[in-house]
Wavefront OBJ file of the C-alpha trace (Angstrom):
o trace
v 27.133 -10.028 19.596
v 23.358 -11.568 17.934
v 21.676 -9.605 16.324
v 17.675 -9.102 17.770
v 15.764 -11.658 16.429
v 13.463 -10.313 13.283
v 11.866 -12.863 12.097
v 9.225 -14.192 14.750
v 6.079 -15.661 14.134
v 3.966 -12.696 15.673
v 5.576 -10.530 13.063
v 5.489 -13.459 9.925
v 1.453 -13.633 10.886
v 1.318 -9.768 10.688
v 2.846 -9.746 7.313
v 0.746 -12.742 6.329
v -2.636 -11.055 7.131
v -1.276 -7.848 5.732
v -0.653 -9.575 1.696
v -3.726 -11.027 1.768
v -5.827 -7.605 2.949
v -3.721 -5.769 -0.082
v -3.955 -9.156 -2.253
v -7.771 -8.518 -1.824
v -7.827 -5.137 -3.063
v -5.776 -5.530 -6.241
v -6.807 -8.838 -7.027
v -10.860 -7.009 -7.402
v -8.983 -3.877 -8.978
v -8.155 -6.298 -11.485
v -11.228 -8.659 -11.896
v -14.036 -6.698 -10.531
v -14.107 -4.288 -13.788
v -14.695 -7.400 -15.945
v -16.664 -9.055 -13.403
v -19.263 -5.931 -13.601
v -18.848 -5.921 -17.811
v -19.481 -9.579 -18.709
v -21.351 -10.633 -15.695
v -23.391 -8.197 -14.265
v -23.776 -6.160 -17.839
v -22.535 -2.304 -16.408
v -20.804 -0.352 -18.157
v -17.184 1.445 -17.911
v -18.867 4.708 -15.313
v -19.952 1.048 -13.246
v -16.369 -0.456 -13.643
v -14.970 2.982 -12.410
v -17.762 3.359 -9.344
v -16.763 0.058 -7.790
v -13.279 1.406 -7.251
v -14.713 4.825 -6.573
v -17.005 3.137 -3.518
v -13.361 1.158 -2.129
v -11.665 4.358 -2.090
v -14.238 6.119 -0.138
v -15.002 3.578 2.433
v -11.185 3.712 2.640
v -10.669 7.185 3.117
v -13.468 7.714 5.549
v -12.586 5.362 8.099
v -8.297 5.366 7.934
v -8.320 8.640 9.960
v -10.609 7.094 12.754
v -8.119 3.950 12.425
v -5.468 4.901 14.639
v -7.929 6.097 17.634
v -9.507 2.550 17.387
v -6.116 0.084 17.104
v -4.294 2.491 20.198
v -8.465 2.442 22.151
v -9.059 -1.575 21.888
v -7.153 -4.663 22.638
v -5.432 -5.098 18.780
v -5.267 -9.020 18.874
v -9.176 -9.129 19.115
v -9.409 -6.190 16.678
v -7.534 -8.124 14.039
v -9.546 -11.313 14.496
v -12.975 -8.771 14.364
v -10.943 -7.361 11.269
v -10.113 -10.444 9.504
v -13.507 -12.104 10.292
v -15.407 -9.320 8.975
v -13.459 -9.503 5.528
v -14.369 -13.230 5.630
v -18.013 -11.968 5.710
v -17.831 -9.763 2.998
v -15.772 -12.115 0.328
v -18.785 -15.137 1.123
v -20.970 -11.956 0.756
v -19.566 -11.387 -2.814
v -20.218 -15.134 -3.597
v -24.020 -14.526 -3.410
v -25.101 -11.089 -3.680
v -24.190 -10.331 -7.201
v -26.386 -7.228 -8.397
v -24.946 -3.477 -9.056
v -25.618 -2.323 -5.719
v -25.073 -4.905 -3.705
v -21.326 -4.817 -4.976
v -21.300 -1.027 -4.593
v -22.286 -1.593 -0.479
v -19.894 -4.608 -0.464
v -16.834 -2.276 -1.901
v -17.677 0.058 0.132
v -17.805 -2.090 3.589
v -14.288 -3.792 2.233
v -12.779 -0.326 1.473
v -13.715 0.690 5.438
v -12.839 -2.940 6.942
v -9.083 -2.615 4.949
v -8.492 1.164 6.152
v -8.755 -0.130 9.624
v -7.321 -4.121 9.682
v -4.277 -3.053 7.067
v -2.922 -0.003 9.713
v -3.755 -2.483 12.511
v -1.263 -5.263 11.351
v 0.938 -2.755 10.371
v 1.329 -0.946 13.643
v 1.589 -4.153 14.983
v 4.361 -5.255 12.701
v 5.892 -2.160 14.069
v 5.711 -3.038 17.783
v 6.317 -6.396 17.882
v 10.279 -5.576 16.023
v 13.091 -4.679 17.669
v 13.962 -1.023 17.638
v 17.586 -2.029 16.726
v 16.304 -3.567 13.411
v 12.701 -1.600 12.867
v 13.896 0.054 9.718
v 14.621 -3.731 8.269
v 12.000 -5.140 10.099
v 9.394 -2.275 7.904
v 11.548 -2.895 4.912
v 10.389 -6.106 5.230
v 6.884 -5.859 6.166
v 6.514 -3.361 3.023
v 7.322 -6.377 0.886
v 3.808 -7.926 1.254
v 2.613 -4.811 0.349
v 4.669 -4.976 -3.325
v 4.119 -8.836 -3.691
v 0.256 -8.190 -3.611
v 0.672 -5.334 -6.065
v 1.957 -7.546 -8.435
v 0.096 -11.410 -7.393
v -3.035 -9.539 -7.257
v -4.028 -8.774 -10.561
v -2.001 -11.351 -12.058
v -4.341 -13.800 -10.143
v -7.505 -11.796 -10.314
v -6.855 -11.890 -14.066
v -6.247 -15.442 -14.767
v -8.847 -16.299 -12.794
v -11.339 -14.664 -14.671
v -9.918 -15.868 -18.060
v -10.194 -19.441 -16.900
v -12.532 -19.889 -13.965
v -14.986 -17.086 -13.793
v -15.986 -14.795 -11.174
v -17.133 -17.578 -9.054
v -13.624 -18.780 -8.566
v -12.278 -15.339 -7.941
v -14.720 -15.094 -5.001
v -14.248 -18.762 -4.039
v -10.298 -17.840 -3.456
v -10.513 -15.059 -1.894
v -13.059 -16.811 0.715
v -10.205 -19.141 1.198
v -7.544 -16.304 1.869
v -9.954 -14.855 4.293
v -10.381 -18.012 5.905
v -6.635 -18.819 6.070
v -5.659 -15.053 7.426
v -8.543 -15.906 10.308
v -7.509 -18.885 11.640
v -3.770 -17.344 11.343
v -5.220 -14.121 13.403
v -6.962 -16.910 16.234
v -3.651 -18.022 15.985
v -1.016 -15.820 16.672
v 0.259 -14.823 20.260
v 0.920 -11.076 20.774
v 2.791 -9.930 24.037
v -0.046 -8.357 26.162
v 2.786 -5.141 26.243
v 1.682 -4.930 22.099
v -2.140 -5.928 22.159
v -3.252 -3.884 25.227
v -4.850 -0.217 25.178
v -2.685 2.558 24.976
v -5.441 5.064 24.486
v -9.458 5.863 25.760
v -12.663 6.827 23.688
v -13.787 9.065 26.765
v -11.154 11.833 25.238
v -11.284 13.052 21.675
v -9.495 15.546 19.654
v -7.763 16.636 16.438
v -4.852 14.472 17.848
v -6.474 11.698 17.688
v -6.841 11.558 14.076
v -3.523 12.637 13.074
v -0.283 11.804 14.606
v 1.665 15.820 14.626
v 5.032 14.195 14.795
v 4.353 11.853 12.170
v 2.754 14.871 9.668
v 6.055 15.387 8.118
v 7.634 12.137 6.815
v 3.543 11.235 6.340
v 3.484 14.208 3.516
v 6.992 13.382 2.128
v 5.352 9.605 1.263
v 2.677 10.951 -0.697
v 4.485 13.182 -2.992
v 6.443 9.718 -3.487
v 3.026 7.774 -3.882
v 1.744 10.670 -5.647
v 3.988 9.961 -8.676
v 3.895 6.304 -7.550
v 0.060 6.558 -8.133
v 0.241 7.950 -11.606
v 2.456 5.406 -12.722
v 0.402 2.725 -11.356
v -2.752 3.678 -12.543
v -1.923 4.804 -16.179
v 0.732 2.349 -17.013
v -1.785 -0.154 -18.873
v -2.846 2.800 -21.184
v 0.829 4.004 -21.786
v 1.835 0.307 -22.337
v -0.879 0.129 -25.214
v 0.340 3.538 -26.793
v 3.519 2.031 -26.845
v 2.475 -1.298 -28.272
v 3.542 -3.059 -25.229
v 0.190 -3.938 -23.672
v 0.690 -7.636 -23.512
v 4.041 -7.425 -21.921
v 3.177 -4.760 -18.949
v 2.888 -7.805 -16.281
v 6.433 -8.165 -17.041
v 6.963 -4.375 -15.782
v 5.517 -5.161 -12.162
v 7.424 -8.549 -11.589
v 10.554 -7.020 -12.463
v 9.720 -4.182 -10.388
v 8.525 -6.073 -7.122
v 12.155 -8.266 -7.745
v 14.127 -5.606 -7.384
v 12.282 -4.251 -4.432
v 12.382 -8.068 -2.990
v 16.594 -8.191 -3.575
v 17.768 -5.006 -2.518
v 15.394 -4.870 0.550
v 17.972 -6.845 3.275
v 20.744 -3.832 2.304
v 18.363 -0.532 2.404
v 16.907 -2.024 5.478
v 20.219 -2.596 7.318
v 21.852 0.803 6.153
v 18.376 2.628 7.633
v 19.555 0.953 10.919
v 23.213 1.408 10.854
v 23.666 4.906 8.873
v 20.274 6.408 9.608
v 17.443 7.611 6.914
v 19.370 10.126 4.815
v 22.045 7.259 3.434
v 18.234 5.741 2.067
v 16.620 9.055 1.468
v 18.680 11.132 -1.037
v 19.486 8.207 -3.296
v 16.202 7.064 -3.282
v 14.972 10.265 -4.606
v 18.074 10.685 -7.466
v 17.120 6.880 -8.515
v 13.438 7.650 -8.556
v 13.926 10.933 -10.802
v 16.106 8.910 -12.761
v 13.656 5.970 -13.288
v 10.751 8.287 -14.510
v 13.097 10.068 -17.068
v 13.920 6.647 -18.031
v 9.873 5.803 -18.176
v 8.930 9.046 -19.995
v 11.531 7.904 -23.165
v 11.103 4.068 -23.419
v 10.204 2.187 -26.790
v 10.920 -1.414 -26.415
v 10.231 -4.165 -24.061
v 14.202 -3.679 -22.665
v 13.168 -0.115 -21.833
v 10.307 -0.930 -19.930
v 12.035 -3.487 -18.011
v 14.849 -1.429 -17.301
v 12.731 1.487 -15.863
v 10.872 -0.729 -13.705
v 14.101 -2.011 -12.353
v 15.478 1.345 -11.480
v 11.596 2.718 -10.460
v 11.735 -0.143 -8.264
v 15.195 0.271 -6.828
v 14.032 4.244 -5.858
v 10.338 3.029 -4.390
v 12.515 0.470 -2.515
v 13.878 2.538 -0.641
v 11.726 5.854 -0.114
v 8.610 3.831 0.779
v 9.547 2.243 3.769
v 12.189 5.081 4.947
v 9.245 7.468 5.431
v 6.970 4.928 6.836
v 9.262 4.116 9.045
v 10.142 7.334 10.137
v 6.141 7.975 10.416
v 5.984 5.459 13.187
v 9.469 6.043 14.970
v 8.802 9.569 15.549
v 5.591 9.398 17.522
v 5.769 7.152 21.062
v 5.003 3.229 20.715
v 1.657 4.090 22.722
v 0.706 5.760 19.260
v 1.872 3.556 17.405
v -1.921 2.848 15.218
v -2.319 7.225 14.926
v 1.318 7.330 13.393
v 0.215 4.479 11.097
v -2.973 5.852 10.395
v -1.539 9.045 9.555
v 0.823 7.808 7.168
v -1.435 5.735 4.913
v -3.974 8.232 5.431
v -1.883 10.796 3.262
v -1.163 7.452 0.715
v -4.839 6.810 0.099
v -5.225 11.000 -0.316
v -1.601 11.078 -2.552
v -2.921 7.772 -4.696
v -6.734 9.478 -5.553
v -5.008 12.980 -6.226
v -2.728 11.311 -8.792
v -5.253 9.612 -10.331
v -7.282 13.036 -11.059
v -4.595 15.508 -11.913
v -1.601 13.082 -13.495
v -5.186 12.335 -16.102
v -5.728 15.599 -16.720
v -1.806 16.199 -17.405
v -1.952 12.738 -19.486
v -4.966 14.233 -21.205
v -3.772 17.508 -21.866
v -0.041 16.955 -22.737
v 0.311 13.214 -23.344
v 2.022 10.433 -21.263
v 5.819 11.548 -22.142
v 5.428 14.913 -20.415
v 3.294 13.451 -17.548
v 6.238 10.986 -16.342
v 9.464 12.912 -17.877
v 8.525 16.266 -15.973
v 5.518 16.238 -13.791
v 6.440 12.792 -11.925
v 10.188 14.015 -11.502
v 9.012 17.985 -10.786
v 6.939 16.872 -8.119
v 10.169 14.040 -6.501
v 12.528 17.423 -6.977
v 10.481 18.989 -5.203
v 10.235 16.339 -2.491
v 13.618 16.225 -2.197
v 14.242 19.945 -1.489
v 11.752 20.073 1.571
v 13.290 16.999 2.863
v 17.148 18.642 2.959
v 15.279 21.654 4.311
v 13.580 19.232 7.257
v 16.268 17.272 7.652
v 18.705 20.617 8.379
v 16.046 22.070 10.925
v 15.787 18.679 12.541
v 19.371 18.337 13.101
l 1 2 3 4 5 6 7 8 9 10 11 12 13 14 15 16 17 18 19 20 21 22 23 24 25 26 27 28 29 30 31 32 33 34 35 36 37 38 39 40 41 42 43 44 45 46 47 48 49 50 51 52 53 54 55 56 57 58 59 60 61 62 63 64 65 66 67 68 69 70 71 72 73 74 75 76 77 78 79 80 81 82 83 84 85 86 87 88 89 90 91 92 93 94 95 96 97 98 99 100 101 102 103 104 105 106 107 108 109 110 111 112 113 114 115 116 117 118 119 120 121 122 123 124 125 126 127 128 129 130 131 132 133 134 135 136 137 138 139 140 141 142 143 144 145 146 147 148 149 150 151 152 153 154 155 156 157 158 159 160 161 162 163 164 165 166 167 168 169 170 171 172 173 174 175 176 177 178 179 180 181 182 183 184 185 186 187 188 189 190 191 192 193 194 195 196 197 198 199 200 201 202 203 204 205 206 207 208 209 210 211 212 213 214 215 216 217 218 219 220 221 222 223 224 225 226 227 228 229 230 231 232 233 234 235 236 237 238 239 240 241 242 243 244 245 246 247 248 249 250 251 252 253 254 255 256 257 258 259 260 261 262 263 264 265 266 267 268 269 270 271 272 273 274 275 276 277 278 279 280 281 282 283 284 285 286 287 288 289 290 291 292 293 294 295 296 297 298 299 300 301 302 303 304 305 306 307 308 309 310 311 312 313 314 315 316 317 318 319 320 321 322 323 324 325 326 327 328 329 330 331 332 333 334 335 336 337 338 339 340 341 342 343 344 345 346 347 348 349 350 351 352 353 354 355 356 357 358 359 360 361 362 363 364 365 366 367 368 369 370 371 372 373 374 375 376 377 378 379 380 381 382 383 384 385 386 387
């Protein structure tokens, strides 16, 4: 007996448009700080703002998300989406003072809350429910290719090109994602309504059945986040600064080669075969973090961080969406990202504070894994009640 059929263009153009909206974001996490240094003559508290501004326009408008994929037709919502982030990277080409950045970061942060859940809700709908735990698997992996692409790019574009390249290329990526959103043809049974704006409540915002797994994906993004953000400082305590690229690719090659297995034993054995060896490799890979002091250590706790992200990441997020009705489909999204951008801004504040206070070592050899044991308890506690 075939197997449903995975890979179809409606879903390779939803995964397309999604790497470039996160390629966008971590590409400018990367370049914009030097961009405002050397080019627009801020200072670090500008650097840090420009983010700050992303974050917000981010977090304001990903809870209203879901409401407005399920309320309009989601084919011309992504082309709206995608054209409006064509706007603003030809907008970064010519408005280059302080606060015109600031409004521009802001607008992208708002325009990638909403477009990013869109395609992935999509992504969502348009699989098969026999493979949708490979079929997200998969869909995660243009999430964890930008991560990495992104400010590899950003940076060498910088280095060699200047800011007006940056800008120039990600005009082009807008462009491209555009013509690719025109483009694709989604089943009327995916794009149409499922919802109205005449109603309105709390339920709206926030998916209930998808709380749960939503919460368990930011205490994994949570220690996610603090690796992510403080790894380039931690590199350069460790002398290692010039090789931390090298963390990232080995990390997002891991995730790349062992996605096909997770995916199809999410499908086959169901989310706890994933779950609780995700978390035990996870703990394991921040212990491993917390103690490196060579290049092989740091490549060998990305590899085992990477094998444990693997597979929590897209096991929650695909639980998020499976547990709420297709119909609600863009809430259930919504919700889940909504308590990643929430997770990812927490860590950044109190996994610094930690860093500050007790140093790097105790930040990812107890706090990290505290917060994953922790995690892992509520789950077995869930997972009993649910069964």
């Amino acid at each position: 007996m075939s197997k449903d059929r995975l890979w179809t263009p409606q879903f390779m153009t939803m995964g397309g448009g999604n790497f470039f909206y996160f390629l966008s974001q971590y590409l400018l996490v990367a370049a914009m700080p030097l961009y405002i240094l050397e080019e627009l003559h801020g200072n670090e508290r500008d650097a840090s703002l420009a983010m700050t501004y992303f974050q917000l326009g981010t977090v304001l408008c990903r809870p209203f998300a879901g409401k407005i994929i399920d309320s309009l037709n989601k084919h011309r919502l992504l082309v709206a989406g995608s054209c409006a982030f064509l706007l603003i990277m030809t907008a970064f080409f010519f408005l280059r003072t302080l606060p015109a950045v600031f409004g521009l970061r802001f607008l992208h942060g708002a325009i990638f809350g909403v477009t990013s859940t869109a395609a992935a809700a999509v992504a969502a709908l348009v699989l098969p429910l026999s493979r949708k735990g490979e079929g997200i698997g998969y869909f995660a992996l243009s999430t964890n290719l930008a991560m990495v692409v992104g400010p590899l790019v950003g940076l060498l574009l910088m280095q060699y090109w200047g800011p007006s390249a940056v800008f120039f290329f990600l005009i082009l990526g807008a462009l491209f994602t555009l013509i690719a959103m025109i483009c694709n043809a989604l089943p009327s049974s995916v794009t149409r309504p499922s919802a109205s704006f005449r109603s309105f409540s709390v339920t709206d915002l926030i998916e209930p059945r998808s709380v749960i797994p939503s919460l368990f994906g930011g205490l994994v993004f949570f220690s996610y986040g603090g690796m992510l953000t403080f790894i380039p400082l931690y590199a350069r305590s460790l002398g290692l600064a010039s090789v931390t690229s090298l963390f990232f690719v080995v990390f997002a090659l891991i995730i790349i080669v062992t996605r096909p297995v997770i995916g199809h034993l999410f499908d086959t054995k169901g989310p706890d075969y994933i779950v609780y060896p995700g978390f035990i490799v996870f703990l394991l890979g921040f212990i491993l973090f917390a103690s490196i002091s060579s290049l092989t250590g740091l490549l060998l706790s990305g590899a085992v961080l990477g094998l444990g992200f693997g597979a929590l990441s897209p096991a929650f997020q695909t639980l998020a969406v499976t547990m709420a009705p297709p119909s609600l489909a863009g809430v259930a999204t919504a919700t889940y990202f909504w308590a990643l951008d929430i997770s990812v801004g927490l860590a950044a504040y109190l996994l610094g504070l930690a860093a500050a206070e007790w140093g790097y070592a105790m930040m990812y050899g107890v706090i990290c894994p505290a917060v994953l044991v922790g995690a892992a308890v509520l789950y077995l506690v869930w997972r009993r009640r649910e069964n």
